[in-house]
N, C-alpha and C positions, 0 to 999 in steps of 0.2 A: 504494500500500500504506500502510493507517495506520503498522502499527509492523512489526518486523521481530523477528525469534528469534536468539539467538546462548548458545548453552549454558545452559537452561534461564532465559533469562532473558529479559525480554519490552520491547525496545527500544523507547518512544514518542519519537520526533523532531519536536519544534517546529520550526514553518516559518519565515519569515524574519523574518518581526515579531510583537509578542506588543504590540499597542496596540489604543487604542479600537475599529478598524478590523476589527482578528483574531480579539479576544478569542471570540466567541462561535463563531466556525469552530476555532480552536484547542482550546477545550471541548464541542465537538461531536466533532471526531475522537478526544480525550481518551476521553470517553465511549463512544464506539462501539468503542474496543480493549476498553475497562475490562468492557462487556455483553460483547463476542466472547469472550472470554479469564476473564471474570469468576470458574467456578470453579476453573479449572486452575492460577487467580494464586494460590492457596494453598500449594503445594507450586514457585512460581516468584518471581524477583525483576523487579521493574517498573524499566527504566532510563529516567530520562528526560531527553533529549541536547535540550540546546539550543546544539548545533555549527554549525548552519543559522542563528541569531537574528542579526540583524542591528541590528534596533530594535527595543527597546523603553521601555514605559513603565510607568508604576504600576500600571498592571492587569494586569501580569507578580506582581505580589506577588498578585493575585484569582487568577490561575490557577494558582499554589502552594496555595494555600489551598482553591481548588476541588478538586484531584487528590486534597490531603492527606484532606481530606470524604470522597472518592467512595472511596480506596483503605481507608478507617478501614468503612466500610458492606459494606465485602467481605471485608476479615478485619482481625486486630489482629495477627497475624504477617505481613502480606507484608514484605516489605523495597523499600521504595525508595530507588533512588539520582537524584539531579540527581547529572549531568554538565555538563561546559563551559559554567557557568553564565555567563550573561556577567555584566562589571565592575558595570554599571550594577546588575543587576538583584539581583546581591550585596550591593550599597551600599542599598540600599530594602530588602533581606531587612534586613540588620545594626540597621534601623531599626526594626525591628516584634522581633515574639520567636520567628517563624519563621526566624531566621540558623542556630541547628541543623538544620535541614532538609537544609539545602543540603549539598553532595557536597562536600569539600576538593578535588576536580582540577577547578576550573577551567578 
């Protein structure tokens, strides 16, 4: 299952690494909720949990940046939230001007 539903809100779960390696499978299942689900995300909130991530790298900030794109192309009210972002991938947000983005829980 790409992502999962839990009270109107639409759960995208990053798999265990977010590097050179994923990126483009991690943006492909991104995109395939974002098409499935594309206009019901207007009236819903997109969660995206990286409780699973285990590694990653600077192309964890590409694929913030990709979601940010694809979810702005579908409306200007959804709401997204990052979740359990990891340490690392905080520390490389805080460094660009995408650290607003990011969810406070950790």
């Amino acid at each position: 299952m790409v992502g999962s539903e839990i009270n109107k809100s639409l759960i995208l779960t990053v798999g265990e690494q977010l590097t050179k390696v994923t990126i483009v499978q991690e943006l492909h299942k991104a995109k395939e909720l974002l098409q499935e689900f594309g206009s019901e995300l207007v009236s819903r909130k997109l969660v995206v949990n990286f409780e699973e991530v285990k590694k990653v790298d600077t192309l964890g900030v590409v694929y913030i940046v990709q979601i940010e794109r694809s979810i702005s192309n579908i409306s200007k009210d959804l709401k997204v939230t990052y979740v359990n972002v990891p340490d690392d991938l905080a520390a490389l947000l805080r460094l660009t001007s995408l650290a607003q983005v990011i969810s406070s829980d950790n």
